[in-house]
C-alpha positions as CSV (number, residue, x, y, z in Angstrom):
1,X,-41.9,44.0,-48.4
2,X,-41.3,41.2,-50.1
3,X,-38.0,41.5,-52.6
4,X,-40.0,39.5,-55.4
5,X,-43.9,39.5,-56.0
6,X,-43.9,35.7,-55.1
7,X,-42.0,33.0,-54.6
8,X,-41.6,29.2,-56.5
9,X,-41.9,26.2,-54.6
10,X,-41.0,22.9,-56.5
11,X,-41.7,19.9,-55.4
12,X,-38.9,17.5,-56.5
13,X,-34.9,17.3,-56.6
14,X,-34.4,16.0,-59.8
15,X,-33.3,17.6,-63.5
16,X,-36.6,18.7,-64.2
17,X,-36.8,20.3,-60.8
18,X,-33.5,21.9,-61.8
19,X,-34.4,23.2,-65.0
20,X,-37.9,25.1,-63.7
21,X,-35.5,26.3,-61.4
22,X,-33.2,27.7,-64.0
23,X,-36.2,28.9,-65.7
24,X,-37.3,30.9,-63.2
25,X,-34.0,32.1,-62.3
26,X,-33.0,33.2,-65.8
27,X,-36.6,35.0,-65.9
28,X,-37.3,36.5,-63.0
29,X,-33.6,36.2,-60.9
30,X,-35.8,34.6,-58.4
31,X,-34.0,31.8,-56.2
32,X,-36.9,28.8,-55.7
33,X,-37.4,26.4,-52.2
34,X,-37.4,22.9,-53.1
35,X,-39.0,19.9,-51.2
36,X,-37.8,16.3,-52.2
37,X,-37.3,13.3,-50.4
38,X,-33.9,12.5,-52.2
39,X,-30.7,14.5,-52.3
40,X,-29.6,14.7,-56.0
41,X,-26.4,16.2,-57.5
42,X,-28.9,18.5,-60.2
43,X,-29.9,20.8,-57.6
44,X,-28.2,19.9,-54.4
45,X,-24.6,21.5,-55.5
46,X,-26.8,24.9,-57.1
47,X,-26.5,27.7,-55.7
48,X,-29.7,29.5,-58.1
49,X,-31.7,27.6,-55.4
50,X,-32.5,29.0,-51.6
51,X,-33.0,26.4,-49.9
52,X,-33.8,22.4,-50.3
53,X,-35.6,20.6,-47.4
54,X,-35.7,17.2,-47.8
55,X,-39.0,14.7,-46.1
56,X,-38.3,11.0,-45.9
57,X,-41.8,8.9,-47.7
58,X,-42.9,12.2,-49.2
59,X,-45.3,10.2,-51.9
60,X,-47.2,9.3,-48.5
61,X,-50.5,11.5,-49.0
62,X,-50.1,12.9,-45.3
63,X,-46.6,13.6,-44.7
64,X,-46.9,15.7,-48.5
65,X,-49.5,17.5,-46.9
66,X,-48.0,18.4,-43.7
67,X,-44.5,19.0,-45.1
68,X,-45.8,21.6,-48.0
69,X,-48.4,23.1,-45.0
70,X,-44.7,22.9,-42.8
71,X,-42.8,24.5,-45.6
72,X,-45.3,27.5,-46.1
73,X,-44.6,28.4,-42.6
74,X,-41.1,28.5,-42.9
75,X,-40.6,30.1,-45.9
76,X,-40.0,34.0,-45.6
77,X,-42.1,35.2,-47.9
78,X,-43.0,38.6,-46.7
79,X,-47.0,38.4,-47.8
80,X,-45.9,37.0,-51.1
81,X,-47.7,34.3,-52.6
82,X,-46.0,30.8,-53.0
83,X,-46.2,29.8,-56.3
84,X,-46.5,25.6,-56.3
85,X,-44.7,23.6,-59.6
86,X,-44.7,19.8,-59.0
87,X,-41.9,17.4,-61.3
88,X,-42.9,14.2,-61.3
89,X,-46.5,11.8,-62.1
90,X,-46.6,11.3,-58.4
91,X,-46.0,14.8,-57.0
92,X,-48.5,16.3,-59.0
93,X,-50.8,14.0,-58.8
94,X,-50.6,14.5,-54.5
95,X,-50.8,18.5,-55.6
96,X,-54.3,17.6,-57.4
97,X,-55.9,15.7,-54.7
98,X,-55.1,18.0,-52.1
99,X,-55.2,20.7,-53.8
100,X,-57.9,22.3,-51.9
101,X,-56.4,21.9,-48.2
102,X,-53.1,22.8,-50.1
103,X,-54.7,25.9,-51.9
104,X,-54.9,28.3,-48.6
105,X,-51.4,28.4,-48.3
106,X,-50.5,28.0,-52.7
107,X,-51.1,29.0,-55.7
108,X,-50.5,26.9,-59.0
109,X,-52.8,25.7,-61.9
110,X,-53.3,21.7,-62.1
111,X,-56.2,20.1,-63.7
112,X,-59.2,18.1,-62.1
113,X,-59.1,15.1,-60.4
114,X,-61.5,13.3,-62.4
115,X,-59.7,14.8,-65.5
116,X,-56.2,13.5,-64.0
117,X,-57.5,10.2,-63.8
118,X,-58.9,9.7,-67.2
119,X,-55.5,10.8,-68.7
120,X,-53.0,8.7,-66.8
121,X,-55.0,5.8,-67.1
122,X,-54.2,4.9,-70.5
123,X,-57.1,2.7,-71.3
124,X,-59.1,5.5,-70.6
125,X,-57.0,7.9,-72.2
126,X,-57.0,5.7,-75.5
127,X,-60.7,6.0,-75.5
128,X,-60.5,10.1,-74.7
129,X,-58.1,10.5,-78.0
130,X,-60.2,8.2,-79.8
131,X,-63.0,10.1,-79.7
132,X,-61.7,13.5,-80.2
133,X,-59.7,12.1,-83.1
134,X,-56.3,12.0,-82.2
135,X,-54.1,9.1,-83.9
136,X,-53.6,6.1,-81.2
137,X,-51.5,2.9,-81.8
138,X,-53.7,-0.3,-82.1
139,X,-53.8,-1.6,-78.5
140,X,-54.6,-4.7,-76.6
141,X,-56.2,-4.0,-72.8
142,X,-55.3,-7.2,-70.7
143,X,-56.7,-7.8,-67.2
144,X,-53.5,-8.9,-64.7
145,X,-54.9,-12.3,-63.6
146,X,-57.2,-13.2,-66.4
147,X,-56.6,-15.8,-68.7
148,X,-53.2,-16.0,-70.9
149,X,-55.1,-17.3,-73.9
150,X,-55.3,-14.1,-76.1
151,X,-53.4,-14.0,-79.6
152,X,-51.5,-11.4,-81.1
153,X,-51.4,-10.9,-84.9
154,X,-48.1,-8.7,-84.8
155,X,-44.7,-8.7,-83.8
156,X,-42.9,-6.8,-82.1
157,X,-45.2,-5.4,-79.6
158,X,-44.6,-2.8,-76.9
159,X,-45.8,-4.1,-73.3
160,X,-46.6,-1.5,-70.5
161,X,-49.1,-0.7,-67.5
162,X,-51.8,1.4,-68.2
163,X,-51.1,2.7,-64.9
164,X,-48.0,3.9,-64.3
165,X,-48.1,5.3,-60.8
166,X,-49.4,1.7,-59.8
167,X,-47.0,-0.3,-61.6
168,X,-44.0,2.1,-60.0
169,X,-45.4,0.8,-56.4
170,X,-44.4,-2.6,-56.9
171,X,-40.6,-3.2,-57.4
172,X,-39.3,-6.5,-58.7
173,X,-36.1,-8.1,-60.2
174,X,-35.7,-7.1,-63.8
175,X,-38.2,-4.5,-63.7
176,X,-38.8,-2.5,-66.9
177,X,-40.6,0.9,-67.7
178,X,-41.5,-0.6,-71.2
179,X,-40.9,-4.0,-72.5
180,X,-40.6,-4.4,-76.5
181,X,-41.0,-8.3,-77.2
182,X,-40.8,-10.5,-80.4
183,X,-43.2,-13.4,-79.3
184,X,-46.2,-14.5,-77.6
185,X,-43.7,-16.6,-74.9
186,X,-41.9,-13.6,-74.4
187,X,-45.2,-11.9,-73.7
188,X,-46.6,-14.3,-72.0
189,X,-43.3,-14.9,-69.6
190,X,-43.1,-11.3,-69.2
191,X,-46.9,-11.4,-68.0
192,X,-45.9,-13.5,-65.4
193,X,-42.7,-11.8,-64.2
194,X,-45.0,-8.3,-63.5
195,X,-47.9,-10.5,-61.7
196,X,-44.8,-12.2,-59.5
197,X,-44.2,-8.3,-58.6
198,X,-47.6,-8.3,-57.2
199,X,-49.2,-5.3,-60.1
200,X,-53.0,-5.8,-60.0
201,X,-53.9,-3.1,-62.8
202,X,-53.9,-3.6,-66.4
203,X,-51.3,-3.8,-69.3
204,X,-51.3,-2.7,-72.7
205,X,-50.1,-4.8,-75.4
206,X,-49.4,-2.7,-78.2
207,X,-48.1,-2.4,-81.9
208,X,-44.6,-1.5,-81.9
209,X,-44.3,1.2,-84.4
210,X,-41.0,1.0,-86.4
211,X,-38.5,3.6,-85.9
212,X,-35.4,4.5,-83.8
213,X,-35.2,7.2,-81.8
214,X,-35.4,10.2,-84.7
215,X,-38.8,8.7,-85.0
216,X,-40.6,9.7,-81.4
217,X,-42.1,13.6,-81.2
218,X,-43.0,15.8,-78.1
219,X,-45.4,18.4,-77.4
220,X,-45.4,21.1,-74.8
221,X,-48.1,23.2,-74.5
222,X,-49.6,25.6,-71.5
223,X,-53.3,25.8,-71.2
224,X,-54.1,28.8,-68.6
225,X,-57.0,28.6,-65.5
226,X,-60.0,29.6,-68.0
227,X,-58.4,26.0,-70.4
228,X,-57.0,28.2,-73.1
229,X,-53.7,27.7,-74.5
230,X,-50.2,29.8,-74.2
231,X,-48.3,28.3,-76.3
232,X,-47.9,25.2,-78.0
233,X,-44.3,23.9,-79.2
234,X,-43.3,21.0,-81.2
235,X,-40.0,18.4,-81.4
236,X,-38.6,15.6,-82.8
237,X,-36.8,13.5,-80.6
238,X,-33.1,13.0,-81.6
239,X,-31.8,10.6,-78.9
240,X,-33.2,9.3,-75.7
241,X,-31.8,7.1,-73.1
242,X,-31.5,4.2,-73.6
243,X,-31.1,1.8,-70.5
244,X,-34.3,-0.2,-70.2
245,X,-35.8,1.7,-66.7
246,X,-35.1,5.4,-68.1
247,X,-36.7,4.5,-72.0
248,X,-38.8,7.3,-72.6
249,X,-36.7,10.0,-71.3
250,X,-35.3,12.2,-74.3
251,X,-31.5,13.8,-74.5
252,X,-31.8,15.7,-77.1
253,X,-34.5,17.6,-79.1
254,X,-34.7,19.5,-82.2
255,X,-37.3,21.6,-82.3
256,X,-39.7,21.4,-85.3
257,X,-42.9,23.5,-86.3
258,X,-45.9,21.3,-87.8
259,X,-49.5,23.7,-87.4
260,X,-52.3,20.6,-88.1
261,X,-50.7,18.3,-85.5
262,X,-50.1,21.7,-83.2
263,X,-53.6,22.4,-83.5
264,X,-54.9,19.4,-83.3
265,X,-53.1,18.9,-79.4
266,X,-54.1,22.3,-78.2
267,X,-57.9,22.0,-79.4
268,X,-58.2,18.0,-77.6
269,X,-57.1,20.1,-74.4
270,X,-59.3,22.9,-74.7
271,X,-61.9,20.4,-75.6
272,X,-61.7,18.2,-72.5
273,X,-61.1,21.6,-70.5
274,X,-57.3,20.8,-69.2
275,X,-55.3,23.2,-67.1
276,X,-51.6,23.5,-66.4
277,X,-48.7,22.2,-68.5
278,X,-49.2,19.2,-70.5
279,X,-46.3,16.8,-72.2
280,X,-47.6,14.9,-75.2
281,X,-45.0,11.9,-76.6
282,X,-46.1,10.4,-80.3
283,X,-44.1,8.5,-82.7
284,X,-44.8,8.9,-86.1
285,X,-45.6,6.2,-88.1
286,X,-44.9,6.2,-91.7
287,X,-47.2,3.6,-93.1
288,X,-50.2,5.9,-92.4
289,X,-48.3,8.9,-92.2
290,X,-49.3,9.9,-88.7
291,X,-48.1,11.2,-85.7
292,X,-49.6,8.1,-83.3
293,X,-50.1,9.8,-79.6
294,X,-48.9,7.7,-76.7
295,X,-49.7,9.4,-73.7
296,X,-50.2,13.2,-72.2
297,X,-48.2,13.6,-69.2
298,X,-50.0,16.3,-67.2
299,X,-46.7,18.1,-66.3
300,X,-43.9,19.9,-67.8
301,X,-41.3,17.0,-68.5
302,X,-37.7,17.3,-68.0
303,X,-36.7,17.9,-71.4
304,X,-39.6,20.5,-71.7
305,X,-36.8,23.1,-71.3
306,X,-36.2,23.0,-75.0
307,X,-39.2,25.9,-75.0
308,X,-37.5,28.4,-72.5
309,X,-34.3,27.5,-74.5
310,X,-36.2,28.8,-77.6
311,X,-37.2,32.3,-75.8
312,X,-40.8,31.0,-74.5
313,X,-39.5,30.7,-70.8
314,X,-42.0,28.1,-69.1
315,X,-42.4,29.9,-66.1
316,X,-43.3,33.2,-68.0
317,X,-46.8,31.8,-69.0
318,X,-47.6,30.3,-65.5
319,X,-46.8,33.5,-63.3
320,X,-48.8,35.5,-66.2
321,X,-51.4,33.2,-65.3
322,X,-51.4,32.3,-61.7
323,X,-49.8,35.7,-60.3
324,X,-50.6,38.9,-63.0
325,X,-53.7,37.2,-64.0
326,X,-53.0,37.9,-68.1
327,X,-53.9,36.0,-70.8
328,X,-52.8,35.9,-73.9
329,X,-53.5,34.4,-77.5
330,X,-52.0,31.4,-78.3
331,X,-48.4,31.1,-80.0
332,X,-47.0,28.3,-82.0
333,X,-43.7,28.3,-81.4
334,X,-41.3,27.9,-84.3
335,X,-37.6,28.6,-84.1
336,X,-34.5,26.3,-84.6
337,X,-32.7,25.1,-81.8
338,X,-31.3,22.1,-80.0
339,X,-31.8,20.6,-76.6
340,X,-29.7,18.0,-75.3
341,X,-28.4,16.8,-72.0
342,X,-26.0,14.6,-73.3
343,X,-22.1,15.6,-75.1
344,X,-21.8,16.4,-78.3
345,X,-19.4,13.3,-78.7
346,X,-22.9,11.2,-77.3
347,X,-24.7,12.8,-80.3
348,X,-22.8,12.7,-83.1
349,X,-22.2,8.3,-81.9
350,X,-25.4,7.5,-80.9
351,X,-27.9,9.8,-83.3
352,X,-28.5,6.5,-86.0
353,X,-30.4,9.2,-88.4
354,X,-27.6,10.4,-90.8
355,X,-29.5,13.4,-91.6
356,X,-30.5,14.3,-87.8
357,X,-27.0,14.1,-86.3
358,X,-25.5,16.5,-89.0
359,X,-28.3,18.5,-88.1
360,X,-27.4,18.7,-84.4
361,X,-24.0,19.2,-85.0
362,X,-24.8,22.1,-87.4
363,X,-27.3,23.8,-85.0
364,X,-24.3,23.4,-82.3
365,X,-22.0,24.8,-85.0
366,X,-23.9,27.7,-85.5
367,X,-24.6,28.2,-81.1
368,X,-28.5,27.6,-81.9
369,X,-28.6,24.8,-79.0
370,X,-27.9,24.7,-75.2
371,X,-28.1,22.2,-72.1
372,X,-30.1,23.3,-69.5
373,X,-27.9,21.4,-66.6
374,X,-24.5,24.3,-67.7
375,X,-27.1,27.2,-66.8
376,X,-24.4,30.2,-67.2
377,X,-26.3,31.9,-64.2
378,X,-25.6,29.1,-61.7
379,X,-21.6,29.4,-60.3
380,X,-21.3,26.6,-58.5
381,X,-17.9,25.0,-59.3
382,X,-18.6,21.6,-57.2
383,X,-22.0,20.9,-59.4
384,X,-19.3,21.9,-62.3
385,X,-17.6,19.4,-61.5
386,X,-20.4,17.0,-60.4
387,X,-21.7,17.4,-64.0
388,X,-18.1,17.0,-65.9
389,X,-18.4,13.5,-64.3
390,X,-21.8,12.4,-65.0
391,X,-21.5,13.9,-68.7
392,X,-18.2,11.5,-68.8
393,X,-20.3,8.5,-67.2
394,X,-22.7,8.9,-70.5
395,X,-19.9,7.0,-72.5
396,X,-20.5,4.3,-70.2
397,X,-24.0,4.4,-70.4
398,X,-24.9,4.1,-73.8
399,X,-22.5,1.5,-74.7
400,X,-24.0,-1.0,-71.9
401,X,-27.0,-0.3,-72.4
402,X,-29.2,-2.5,-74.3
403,X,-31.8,-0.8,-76.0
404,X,-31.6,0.5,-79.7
């Protein structure tokens, strides 16, 4: 008999494979199996975690395969079924085009292929929005190896691949998740640079929308196996990091409560029939007064732990789904709270809002915050100290880094 009625397999090693970890520790005092290819200081000092096993070129379609079929087998489950939780683009999108060799031996609740490929291909996604009537910043689609004669009106413009996973296969010097540029040389140069790096796909040229960081939003919503929704939550973004590769990846989140745009996110998913968590990032523009959606990642992300901070623990609505077979009516989450990764002393320098960094620091006056990386049920006193180092390191961080 098996001591729990399943058992969570992640796929990953990094923070947001630490913090469904937490999650599911702190909900069900279940310890998950990991597979990664990397040993990271997040979850390889934990001791919430039972066991790590680590694949060298596990993005390669058939050692995934093998290692998670290799992995069932060694896992003592007793009968109980393995519940599967990718953390990353590339992990889940492996899960979802294997998922039915994978499914004889998993459970989990991913969407469809087809449907994956619409969404992270952000030309097509664009169009998707567009016609469901979700806000989308004006965008120019250029062709890698067609002619550099185009003009743009506007300046500054955002530059970045409309296919991520592509664009993340071909290293090159001075690489950059996202490139924000101030002339057509500096687009055009740029252009140049990513086709030296050997990316075939496409890039999007689009209008920067003005704004630091206080200015970007996040959704996170959970939309069961019959495309209804468990819960939706909203944030505003109060810092993110700011070195150019990791732009993108919020620190700190307050959480906010705004019904239209809420409503508006759940009903596109249960229009195009999604499955599985979903991670919407926007940036609200205030000459039209919109929150402008950028992408849908079709994951959890790794700040996404700001709902289980807020009582909604992630991995509640997935084993209700995937394991007890319940579903529920939607909630819209509403409560104040704080997530952040980063120290306080981070915040309170960094946060350029005047307004939103006395609101952190009032929400961490009054305990309404937490950071998911000091889980109080993990005892390890190495990753203690592991993490007093890398929250010191932040300092350094910041200061060199050379987006604002």
């Amino acid at each position: 008999m098996a001591q729990h009625p399943f058992i969570p397999v992640i796929v990953g090693t990094d923070l947001n494979a630490y913090n469904m970890s937490a999650s599911f520790h702190e909900e069900y005092g279940v310890k998950p199996y990991l597979l990664g290819q990397v040993s990271l200081g997040f979850t390889h000092y934990s001791n919430i975690i039972a066991h790590i096993k680590l694949v060298d070129h596990l993005h390669d379609t058939h050692v995934f395969v093998q290692a998670l079929l290799d992995y069932a087998k060694e896992i003592p489950a007793n009968g109980a079924p393995l519940l599967l939780v990718g953390t990353s683009d590339e992990y889940v999108r492996l899960i979802i085009e294997n998922q039915e060799t994978l499914s004889d031996h998993y459970v989990f609740n991913v969407l469809t292929e087809d449907l994956l490929n619409q969404l992270t291909n952000k030309e097509r996604f664009y169009e998707l929005a567009a016609a469901h009537g979700l806000p989308i910043p004006e965008t120019i689609v250029y062709q890698m190896g067609d002619p550099l004669d185009f003009t743009i009106p506007h300046f500054p413009v955002i530059v970045k691949p409309s296919n991520s996973v592509l664009y993340n296969a071909h290293p090159f010097p001075g690489k950059e998740k996202v490139y924000r540029l101030e002339s057509q040389q500096e687009v055009v140069e740029t252009i140049q640079k990513i086709a030296g790096g050997g990316y075939p796909g496409k890039l999007l040229i689009q209008e920067y929308i003005e704004g630091d960081d206080t200015y970007n939003w996040d959704s996170v919503l959970y939309l069961n196996q019959a495309s209804q929704a468990q819960f939706v939550s909203f944030g505003q973004v109060a810092l993110q990091e700011h070195e150019a590769t990791a732009v993108g990846n919020y620190t700190a989140i307050i959480s906010r409560y705004n019904h239209p745009v809420m409503k508006q996110l759940k009903e596109f998913l249960e229009a195009i029939h999604y499955t599985g968590f979903a991670n919407f990032d926007m940036k609200y523009d205030t000459r039209t007064e919109t929150f402008k959606v950028f992408e849908v990642n079709v994951r959890q992300g790794r700040s996404s732990y700001y709902v289980t901070q807020m009582g909604h623990n992630l991995t509640r609505y997935l084993v209700a789904d995937v394991i007890q077979h319940q579903h529920g009516e939607c909630t819209y989450i509403q409560q104040d709270n704080l997530f952040t990764v980063v120290p306080k002393n981070i915040l309170r320098d960094y946060i350029k809002n005047p307004m939103i960094r006395q609101e952190a620091m009032d929400l961490i006056k009054a305990g309404k915050w937490g950071n998911p990386l000091f889980y109080k049920g993990d005892h390890s006193l190495v990753r203690k100290l592991y993490l007093a180092v890398r929250q010191y390191r932040y300092r350094a961080k910041y200061k060199n880094a050379k987006w604002s």
